[in-house]
ROLO-183024 format. One record per residue (C-alpha): residue in three letters; x, y, z; residue number from 1. Coordinates in steps of 0.5 Angstrom, whole numbers, m for minus. Last residue first. Layout:
! residues N
+---------+-------+-------+-------+-----+
: residuo :    px :    py :    pz : num :
+---------+-------+-------+-------+-----+
:     ALA :     X :     Y :     Z : NUM :
...
+---------+-------+-------+-------+-----+
***
This chain:
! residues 424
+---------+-------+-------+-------+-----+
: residuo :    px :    py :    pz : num :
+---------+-------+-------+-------+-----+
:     UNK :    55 :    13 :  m118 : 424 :
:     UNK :    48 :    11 :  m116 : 423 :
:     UNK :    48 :     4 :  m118 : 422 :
:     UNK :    55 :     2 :  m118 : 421 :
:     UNK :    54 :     4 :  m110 : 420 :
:     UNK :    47 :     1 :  m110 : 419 :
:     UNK :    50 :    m5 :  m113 : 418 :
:     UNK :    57 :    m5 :  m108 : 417 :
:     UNK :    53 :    m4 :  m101 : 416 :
:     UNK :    48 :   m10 :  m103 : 415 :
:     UNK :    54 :   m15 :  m104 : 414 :
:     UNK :    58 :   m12 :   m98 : 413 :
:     UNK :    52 :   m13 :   m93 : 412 :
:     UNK :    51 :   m21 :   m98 : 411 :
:     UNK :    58 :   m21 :   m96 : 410 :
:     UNK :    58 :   m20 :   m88 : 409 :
:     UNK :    52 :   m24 :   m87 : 408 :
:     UNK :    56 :   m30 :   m91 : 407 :
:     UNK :    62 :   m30 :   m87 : 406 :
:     UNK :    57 :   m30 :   m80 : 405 :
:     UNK :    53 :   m35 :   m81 : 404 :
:     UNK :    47 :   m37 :   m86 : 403 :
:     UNK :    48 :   m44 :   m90 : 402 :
:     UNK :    51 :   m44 :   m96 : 401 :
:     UNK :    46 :   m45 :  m103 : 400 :
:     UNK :    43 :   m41 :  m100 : 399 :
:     UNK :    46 :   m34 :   m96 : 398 :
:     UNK :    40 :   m31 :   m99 : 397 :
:     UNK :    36 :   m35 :   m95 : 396 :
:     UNK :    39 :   m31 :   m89 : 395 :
:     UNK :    36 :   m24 :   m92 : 394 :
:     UNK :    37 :   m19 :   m96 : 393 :
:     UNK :    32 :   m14 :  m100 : 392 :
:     UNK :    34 :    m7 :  m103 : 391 :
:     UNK :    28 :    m3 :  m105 : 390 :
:     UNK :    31 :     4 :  m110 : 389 :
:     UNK :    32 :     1 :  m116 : 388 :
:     UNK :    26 :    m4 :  m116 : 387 :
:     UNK :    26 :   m11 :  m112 : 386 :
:     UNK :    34 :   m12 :  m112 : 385 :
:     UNK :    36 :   m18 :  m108 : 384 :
:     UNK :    33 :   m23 :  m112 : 383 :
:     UNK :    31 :   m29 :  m108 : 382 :
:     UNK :    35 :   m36 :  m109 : 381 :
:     UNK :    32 :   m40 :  m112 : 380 :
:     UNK :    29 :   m47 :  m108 : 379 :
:     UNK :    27 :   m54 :  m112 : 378 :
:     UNK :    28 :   m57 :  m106 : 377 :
:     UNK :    26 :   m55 :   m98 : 376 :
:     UNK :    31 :   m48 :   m95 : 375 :
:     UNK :    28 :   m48 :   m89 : 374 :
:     UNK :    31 :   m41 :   m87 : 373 :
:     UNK :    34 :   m41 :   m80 : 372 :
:     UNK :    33 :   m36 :   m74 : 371 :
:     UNK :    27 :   m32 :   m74 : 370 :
:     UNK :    23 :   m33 :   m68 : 369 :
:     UNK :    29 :   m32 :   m63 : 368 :
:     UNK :    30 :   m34 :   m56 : 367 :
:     UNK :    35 :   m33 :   m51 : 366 :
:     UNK :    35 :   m37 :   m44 : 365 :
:     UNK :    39 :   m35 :   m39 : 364 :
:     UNK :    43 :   m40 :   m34 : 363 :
:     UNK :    46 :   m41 :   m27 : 362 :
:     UNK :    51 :   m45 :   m22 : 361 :
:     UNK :    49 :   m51 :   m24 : 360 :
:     UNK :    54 :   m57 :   m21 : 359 :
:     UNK :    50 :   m60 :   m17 : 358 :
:     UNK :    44 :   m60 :   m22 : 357 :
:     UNK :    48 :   m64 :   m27 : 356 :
:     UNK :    49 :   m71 :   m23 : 355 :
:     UNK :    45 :   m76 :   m28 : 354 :
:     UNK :    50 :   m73 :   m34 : 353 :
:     UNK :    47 :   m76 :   m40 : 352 :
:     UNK :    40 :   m76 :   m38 : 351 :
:     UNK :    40 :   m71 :   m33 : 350 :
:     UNK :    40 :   m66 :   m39 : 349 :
:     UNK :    34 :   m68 :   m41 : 348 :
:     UNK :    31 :   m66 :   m35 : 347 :
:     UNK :    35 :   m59 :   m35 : 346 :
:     UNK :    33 :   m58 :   m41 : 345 :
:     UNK :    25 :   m57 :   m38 : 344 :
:     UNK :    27 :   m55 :   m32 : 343 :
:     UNK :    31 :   m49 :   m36 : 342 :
:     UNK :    24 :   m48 :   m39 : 341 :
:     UNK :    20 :   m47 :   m34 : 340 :
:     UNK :    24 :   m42 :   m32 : 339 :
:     UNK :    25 :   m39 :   m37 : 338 :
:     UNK :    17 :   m38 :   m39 : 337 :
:     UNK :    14 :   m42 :   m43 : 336 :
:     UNK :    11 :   m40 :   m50 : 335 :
:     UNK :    16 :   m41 :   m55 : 334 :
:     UNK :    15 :   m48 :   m51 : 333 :
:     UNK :     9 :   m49 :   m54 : 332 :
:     UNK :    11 :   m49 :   m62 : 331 :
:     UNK :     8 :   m45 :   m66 : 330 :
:     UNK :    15 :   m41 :   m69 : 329 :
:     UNK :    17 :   m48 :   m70 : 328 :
:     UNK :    23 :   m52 :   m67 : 327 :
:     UNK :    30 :   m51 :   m67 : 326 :
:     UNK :    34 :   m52 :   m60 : 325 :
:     UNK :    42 :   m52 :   m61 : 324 :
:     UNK :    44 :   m53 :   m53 : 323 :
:     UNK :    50 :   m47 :   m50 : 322 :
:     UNK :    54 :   m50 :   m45 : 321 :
:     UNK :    59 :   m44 :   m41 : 320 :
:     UNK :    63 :   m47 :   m36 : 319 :
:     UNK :    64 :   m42 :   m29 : 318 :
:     UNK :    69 :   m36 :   m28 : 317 :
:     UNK :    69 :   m33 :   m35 : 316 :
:     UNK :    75 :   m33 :   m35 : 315 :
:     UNK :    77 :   m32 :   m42 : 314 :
:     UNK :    83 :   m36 :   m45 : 313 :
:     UNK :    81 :   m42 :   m46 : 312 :
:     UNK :    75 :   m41 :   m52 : 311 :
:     UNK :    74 :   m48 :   m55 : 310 :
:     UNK :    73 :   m51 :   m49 : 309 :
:     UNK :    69 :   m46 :   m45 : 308 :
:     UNK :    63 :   m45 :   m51 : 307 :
:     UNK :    61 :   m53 :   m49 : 306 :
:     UNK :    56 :   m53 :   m56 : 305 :
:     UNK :    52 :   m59 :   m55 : 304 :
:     UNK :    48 :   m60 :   m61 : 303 :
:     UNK :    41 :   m63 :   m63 : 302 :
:     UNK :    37 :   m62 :   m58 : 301 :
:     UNK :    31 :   m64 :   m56 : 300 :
:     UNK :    33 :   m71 :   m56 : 299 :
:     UNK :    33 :   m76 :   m60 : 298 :
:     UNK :    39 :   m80 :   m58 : 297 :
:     UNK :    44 :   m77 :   m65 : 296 :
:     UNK :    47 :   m71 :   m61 : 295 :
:     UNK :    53 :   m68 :   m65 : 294 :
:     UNK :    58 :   m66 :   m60 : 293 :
:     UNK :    63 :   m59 :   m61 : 292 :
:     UNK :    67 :   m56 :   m56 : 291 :
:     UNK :    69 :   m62 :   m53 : 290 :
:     UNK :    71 :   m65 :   m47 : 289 :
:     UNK :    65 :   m65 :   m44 : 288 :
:     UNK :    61 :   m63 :   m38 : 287 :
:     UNK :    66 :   m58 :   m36 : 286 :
:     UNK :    66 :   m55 :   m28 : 285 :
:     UNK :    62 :   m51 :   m24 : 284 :
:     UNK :    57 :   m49 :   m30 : 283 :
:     UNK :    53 :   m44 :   m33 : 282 :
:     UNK :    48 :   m45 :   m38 : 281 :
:     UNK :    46 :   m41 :   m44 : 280 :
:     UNK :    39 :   m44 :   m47 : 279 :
:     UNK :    38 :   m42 :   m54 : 278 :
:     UNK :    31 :   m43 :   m56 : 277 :
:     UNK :    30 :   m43 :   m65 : 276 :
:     UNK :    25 :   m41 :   m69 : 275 :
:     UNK :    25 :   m44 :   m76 : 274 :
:     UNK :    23 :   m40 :   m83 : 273 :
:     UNK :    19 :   m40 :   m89 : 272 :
:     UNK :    20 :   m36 :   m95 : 271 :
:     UNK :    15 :   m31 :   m97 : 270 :
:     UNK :    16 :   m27 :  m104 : 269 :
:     UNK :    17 :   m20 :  m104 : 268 :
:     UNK :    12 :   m17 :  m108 : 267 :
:     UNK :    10 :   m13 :  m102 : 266 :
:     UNK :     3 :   m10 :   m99 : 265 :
:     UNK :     5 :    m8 :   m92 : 264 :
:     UNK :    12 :    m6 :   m91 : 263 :
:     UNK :    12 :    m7 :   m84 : 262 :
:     UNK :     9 :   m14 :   m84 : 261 :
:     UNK :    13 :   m16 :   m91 : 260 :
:     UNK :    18 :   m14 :   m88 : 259 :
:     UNK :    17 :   m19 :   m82 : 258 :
:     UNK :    16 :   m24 :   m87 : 257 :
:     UNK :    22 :   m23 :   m91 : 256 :
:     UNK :    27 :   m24 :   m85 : 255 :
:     UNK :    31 :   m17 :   m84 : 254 :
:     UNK :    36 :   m15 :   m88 : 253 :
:     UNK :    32 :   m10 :   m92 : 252 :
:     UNK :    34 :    m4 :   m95 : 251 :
:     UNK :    31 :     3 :   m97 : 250 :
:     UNK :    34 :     9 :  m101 : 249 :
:     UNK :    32 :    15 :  m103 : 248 :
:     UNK :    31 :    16 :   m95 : 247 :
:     UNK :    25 :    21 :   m93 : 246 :
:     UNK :    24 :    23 :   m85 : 245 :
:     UNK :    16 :    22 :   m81 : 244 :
:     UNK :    18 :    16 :   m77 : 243 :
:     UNK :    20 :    13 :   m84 : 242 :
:     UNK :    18 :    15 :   m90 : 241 :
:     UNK :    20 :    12 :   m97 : 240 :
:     UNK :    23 :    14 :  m104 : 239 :
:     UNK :    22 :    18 :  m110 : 238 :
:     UNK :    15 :    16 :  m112 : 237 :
:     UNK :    13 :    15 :  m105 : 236 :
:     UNK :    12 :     9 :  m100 : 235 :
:     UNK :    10 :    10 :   m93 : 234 :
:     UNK :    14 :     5 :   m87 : 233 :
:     UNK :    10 :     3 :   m82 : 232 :
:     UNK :    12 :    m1 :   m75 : 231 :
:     UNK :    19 :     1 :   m75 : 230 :
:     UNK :    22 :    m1 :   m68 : 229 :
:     UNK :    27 :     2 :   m65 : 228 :
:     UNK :    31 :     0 :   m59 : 227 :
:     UNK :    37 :     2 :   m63 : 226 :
:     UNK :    38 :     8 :   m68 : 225 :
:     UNK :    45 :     9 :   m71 : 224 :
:     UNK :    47 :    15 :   m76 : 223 :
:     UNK :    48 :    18 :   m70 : 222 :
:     UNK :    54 :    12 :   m67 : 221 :
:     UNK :    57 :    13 :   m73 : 220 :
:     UNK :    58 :     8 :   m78 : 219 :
:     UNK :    66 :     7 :   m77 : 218 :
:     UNK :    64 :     7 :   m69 : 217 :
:     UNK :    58 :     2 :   m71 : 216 :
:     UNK :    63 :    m3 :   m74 : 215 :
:     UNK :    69 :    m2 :   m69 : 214 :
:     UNK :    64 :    m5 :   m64 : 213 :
:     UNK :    59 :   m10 :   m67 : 212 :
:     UNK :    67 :   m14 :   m69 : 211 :
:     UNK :    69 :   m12 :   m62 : 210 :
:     UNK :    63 :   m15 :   m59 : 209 :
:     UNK :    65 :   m22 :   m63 : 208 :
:     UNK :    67 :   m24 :   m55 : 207 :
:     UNK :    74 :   m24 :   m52 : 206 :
:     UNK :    80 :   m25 :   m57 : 205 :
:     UNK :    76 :   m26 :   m63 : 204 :
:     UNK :    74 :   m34 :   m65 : 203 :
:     UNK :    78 :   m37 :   m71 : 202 :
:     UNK :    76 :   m44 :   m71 : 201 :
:     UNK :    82 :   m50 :   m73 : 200 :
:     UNK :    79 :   m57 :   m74 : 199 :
:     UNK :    85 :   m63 :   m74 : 198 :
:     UNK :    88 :   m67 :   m80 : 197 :
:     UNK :    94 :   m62 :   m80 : 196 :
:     UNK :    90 :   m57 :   m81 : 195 :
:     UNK :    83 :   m57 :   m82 : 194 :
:     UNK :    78 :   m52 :   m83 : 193 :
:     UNK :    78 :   m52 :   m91 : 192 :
:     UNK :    73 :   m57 :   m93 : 191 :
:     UNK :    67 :   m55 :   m89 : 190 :
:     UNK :    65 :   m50 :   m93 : 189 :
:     UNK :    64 :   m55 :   m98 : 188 :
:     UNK :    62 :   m61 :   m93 : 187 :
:     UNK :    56 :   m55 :   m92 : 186 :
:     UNK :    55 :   m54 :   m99 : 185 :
:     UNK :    53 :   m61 :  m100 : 184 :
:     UNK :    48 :   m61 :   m94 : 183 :
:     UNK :    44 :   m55 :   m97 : 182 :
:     UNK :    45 :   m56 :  m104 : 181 :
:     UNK :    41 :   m63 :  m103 : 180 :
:     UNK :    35 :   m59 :  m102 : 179 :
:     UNK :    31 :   m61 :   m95 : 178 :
:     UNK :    24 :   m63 :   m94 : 177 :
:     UNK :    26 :   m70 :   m92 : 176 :
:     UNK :    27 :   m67 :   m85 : 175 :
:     UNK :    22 :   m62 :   m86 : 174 :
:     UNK :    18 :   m64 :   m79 : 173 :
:     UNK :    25 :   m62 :   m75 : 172 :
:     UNK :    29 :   m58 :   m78 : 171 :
:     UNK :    36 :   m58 :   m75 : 170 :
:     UNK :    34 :   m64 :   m70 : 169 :
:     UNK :    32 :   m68 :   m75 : 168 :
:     UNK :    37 :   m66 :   m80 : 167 :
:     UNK :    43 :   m69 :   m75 : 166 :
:     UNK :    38 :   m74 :   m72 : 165 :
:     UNK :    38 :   m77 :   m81 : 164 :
:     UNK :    44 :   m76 :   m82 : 163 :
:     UNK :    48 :   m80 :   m76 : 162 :
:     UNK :    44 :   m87 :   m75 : 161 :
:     UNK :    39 :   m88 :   m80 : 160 :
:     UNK :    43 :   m85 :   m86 : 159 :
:     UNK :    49 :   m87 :   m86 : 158 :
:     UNK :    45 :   m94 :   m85 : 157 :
:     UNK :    42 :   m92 :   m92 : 156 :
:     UNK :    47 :   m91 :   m96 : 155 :
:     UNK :    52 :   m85 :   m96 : 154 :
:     UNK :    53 :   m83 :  m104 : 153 :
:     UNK :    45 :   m85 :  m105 : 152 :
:     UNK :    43 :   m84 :   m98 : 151 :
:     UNK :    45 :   m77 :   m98 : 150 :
:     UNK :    44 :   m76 :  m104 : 149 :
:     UNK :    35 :   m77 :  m103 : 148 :
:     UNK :    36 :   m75 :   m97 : 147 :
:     UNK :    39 :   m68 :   m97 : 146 :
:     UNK :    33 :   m68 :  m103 : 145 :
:     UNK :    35 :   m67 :  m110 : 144 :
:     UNK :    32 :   m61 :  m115 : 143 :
:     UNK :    38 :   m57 :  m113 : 142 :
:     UNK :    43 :   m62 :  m114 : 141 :
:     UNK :    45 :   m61 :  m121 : 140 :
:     UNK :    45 :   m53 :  m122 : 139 :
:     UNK :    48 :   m54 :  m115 : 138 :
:     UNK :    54 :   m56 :  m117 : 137 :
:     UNK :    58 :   m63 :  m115 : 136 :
:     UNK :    65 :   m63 :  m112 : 135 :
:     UNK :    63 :   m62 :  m105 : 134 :
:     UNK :    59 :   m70 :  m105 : 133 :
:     UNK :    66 :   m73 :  m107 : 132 :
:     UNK :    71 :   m72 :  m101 : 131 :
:     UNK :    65 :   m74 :   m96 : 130 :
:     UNK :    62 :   m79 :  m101 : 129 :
:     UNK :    69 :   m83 :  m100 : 128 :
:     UNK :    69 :   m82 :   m92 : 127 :
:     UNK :    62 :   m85 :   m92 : 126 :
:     UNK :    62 :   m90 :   m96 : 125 :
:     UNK :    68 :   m92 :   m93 : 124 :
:     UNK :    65 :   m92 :   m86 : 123 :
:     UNK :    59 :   m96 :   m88 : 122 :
:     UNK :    63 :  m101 :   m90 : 121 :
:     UNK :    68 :  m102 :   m84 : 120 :
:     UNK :    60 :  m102 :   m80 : 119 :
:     UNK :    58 :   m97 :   m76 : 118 :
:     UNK :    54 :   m97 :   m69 : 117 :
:     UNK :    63 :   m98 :   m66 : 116 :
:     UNK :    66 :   m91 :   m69 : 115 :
:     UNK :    73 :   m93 :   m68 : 114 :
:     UNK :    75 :   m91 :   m76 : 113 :
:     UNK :    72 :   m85 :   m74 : 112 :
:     UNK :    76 :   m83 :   m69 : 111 :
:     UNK :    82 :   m86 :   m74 : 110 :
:     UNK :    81 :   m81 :   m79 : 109 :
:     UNK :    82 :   m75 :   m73 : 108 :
:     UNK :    76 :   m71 :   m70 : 107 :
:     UNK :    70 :   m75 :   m69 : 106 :
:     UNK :    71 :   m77 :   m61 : 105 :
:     UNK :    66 :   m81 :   m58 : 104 :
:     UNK :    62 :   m80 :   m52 : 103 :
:     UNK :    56 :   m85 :   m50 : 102 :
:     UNK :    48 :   m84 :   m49 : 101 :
:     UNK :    46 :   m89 :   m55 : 100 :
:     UNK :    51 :   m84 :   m59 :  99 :
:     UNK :    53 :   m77 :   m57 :  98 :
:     UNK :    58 :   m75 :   m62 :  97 :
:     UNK :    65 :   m71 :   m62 :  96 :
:     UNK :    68 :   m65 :   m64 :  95 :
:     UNK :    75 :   m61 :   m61 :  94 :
:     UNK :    76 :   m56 :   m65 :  93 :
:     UNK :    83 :   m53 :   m64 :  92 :
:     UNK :    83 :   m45 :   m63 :  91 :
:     UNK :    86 :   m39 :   m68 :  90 :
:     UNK :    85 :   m32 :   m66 :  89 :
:     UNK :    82 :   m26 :   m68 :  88 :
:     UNK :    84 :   m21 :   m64 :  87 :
:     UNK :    90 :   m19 :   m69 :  86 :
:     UNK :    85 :   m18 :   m74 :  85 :
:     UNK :    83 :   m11 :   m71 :  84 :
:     UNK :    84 :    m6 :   m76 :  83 :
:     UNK :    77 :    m6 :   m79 :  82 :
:     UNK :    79 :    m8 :   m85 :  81 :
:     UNK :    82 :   m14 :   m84 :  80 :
:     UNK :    77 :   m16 :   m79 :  79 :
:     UNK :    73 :   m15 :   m85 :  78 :
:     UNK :    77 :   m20 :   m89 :  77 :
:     UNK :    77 :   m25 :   m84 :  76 :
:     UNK :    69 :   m25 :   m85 :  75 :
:     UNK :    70 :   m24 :   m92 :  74 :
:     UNK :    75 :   m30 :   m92 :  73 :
:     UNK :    70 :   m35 :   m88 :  72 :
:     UNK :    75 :   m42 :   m91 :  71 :
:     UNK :    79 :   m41 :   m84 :  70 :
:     UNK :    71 :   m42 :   m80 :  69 :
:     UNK :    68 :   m37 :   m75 :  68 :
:     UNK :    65 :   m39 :   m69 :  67 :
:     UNK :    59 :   m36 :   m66 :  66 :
:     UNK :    54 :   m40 :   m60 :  65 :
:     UNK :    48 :   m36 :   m60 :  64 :
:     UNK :    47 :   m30 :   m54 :  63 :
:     UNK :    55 :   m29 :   m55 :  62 :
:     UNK :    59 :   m26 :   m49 :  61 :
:     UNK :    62 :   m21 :   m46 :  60 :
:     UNK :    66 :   m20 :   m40 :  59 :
:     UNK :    68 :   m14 :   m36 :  58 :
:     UNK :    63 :   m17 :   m29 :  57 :
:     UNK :    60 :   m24 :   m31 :  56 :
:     UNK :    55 :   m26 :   m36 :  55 :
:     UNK :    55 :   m20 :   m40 :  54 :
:     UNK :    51 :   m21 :   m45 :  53 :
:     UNK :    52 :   m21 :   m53 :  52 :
:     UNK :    49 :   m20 :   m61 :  51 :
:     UNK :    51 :   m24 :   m66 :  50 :
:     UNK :    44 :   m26 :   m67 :  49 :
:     UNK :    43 :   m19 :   m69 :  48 :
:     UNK :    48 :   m15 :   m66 :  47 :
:     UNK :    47 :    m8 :   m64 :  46 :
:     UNK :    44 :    m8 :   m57 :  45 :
:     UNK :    37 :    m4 :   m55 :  44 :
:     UNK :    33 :    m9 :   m60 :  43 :
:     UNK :    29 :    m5 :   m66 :  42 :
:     UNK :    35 :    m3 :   m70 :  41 :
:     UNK :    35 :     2 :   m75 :  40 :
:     UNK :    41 :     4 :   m78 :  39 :
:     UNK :    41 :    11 :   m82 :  38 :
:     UNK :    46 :    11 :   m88 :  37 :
:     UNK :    48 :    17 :   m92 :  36 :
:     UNK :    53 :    16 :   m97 :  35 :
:     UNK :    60 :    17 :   m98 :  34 :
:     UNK :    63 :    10 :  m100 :  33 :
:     UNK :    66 :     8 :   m93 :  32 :
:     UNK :    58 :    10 :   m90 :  31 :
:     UNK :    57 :     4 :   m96 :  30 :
:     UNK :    61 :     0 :   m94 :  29 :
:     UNK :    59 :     1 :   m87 :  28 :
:     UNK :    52 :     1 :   m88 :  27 :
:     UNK :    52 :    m6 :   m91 :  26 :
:     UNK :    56 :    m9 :   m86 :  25 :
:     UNK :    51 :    m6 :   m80 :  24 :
:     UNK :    47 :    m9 :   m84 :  23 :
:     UNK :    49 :   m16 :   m84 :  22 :
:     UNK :    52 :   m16 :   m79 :  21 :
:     UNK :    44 :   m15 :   m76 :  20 :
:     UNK :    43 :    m8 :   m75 :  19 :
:     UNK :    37 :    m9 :   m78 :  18 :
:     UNK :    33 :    m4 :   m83 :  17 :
:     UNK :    37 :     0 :   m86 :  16 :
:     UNK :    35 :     6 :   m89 :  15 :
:     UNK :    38 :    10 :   m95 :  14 :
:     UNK :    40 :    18 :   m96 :  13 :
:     UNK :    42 :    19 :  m103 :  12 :
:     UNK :    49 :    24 :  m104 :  11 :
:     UNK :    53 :    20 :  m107 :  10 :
:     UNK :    48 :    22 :  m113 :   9 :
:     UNK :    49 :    29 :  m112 :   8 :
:     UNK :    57 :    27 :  m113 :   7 :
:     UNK :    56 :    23 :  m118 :   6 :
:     UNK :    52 :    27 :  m122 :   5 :
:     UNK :    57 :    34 :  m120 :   4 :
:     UNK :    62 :    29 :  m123 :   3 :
:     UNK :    59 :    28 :  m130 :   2 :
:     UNK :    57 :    35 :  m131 :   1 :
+---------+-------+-------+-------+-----+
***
């Protein structure tokens, strides 16, 4: 009797909206596990915001700047389990700030040491509370602000010069908003990327298309509907409608807000998020050294991201810089058109690099409204069970960890393991 249970359990249909990582993750353990899943994708490509292009003939890329840290295991562990870890291949980092309109490195004790607008008491203040802020729980800290700890163990000149830009450009008005678990779970992650003093990414031998790949092929590519957009779903006792089939189960990897629009009435709770417009600009020659340059000037942009000199073995024909652009869903320049909004990066562009219209060979805009929770003080992560047959998953549900790759993949495999436990 027990076994036929089981078995008839494992036989509940689930609808997954998102094929994001996150669901795509969910639906592959749980297809592992015998269930029937049904992916449902509004965009025509599977992805999310992992999601590609084809800059060039045969080649894939990133719409939205990814990398994968050493420390990210459940990432690793699913290329592991994929069997394509082979194509996950470890890259030297190179980091750098951009201050007062110069270049400087951020990569070894002495970069920092070098740092000309911090003074030797500002920069042991900071090397200290870089070791020690990780080891502090979020139960202590959750009723802090970022600003609050960050002046508190960095000072205040720390603060001005690099924490408050960086938080500025990732958060805009809600700078001051932010928890304090936010920034320290970020120097935990963060703790476990270098070897021998130097930051060492892992990014997949052409594009993380491969990953998209291999999970849709374990899915089935029946079992996934992209281009669809789900406008209604009818909620009955035992399960729900969607385009006139019932599913047992639902689950939702999207952001809370456009459930909610689908669903219709619903106890999940709203969290607020950011969008984000990222240019993708194509480039005769580098702009930069670095992969990876923290914009402390003020402008739009908070970050540099020059993909080519972090991935050396792609010929991409041209050197590709990403610009990290969070902003309000409200904000005027959502409304812009690409090529207005090209004229407008690249005008800010010219402020470093005067010359920059030479040498641009092209570029793509890519936008997305729902790109980073606003994770403020005081926040809870939200469940992930509404009721026994409504499974809820998000970015915020990464917290106290910020939203990425690894942290999409383990709240996929959390939600996939409940509802296995669950109905077994």
């Amino acid at each position: 009797m027990t076994r036929k249970l089981a078995l008839t359990k494992r036989n509940k249909s689930i609808a997954i909206i998102g094929g994001g990582i996150c669901g795509l993750s969910s639906a592959y353990y749980l297809t592992k596990a015998g269930f029937k899943v049904s992916v449902f994708e509004k965009n025509k490509s599977l992805g999310g915001l992992l999601s590609t292009f084809s800059p060039c003939k045969k080649i894939k890329l990133e719409k939205f700047y990814h990398h994968i840290f050493l420390s990210d295991k459940e990432a690793i562990n699913l290329f592991k389990e994929l069997e394509i870890e082979s194509n996950l291949i470890p890259r030297q980092s190179k980091v750098g700030f951009l201050k007062d309109g110069k270049f400087y490195d951020f990569n070894k004790s002495i970069d920092f040491l070098s740092l000309p607008f911090l003074n030797l008491g500002s920069k042991i203040r900071f090397a200290f509370a870089g070791i020690s802020l990780k080891f502090l729980p979020e139960i202590l800290i959750r009723n802090l602000t970022a600003k609050k700890i960050l002046i508190y163990a960095m000072g205040k000149k720390n603060y001005r010069v690099i924490w408050e830009p960086l938080l500025k450009g990732k958060f805009g008005r809600f700078k001051s908003d932010i928890s304090a678990a936010w920034i320290v779970y970020r120097f935990k992650k963060r703790s476990g990327t270098r070897k021998n003093g130097r930051e060492i990414l892992l990014y997949p031998t052409a594009s993380f298309q491969i990953l998209i790949d291999a999970l849709g092929k374990k899915i089935g590519k029946k079992n996934i509907f992209t281009g669809f957009p789900i406008k209604k779903i009818e909620e009955k006792d035992d399960g729900y409608i969607i385009n006139n089939k019932k599913y047992d189960i639902l689950i939702s990897t999207v952001a809370e807000t456009d459930f909610k629009e689908i669903f219709g009435k619903s106890n999940i709770k709203d969290i607020e998020y950011l969008g984000a417009i990222c240019p993708v600009f194509f480039f005769k020659k580098p702009l930069t050294k670095y992969y990876w340059t923290n914009v402390l000037d003020g402008l739009p942009f908070s970050g540099i991201i020059e993909h080519t000199n972090l991935i050396k073995n792609v010929n991409y024909k041209s050197s590709i810089v990403y610009l990290s652009h969070y902003l309000q869903k409200s904000d005027p320049l959502f409304k812009m058109n690409d090529n207005d909004l090209e004229s407008y990066y690249l005008s800010h562009l010219k402020k470093i690099f005067p010359k920059i219209n030479k040498n641009l060979k092209g570029f793509k805009i890519y936008r997305v409204s729902n790109a980073q929770p606003i994770i403020k003080k005081g926040f809870k992560k939200p469940p992930i069970t509404v009721n026994n047959k409504l499974y809820v998953t998000s970015m915020a549900h990464t917290y106290p960890f910020d939203r990425g790759i690894n942290y999409a993949v383990r709240e996929g495999k959390n939600i996939a393991t409940k509802i296995i436990k669950a109905h077994s």
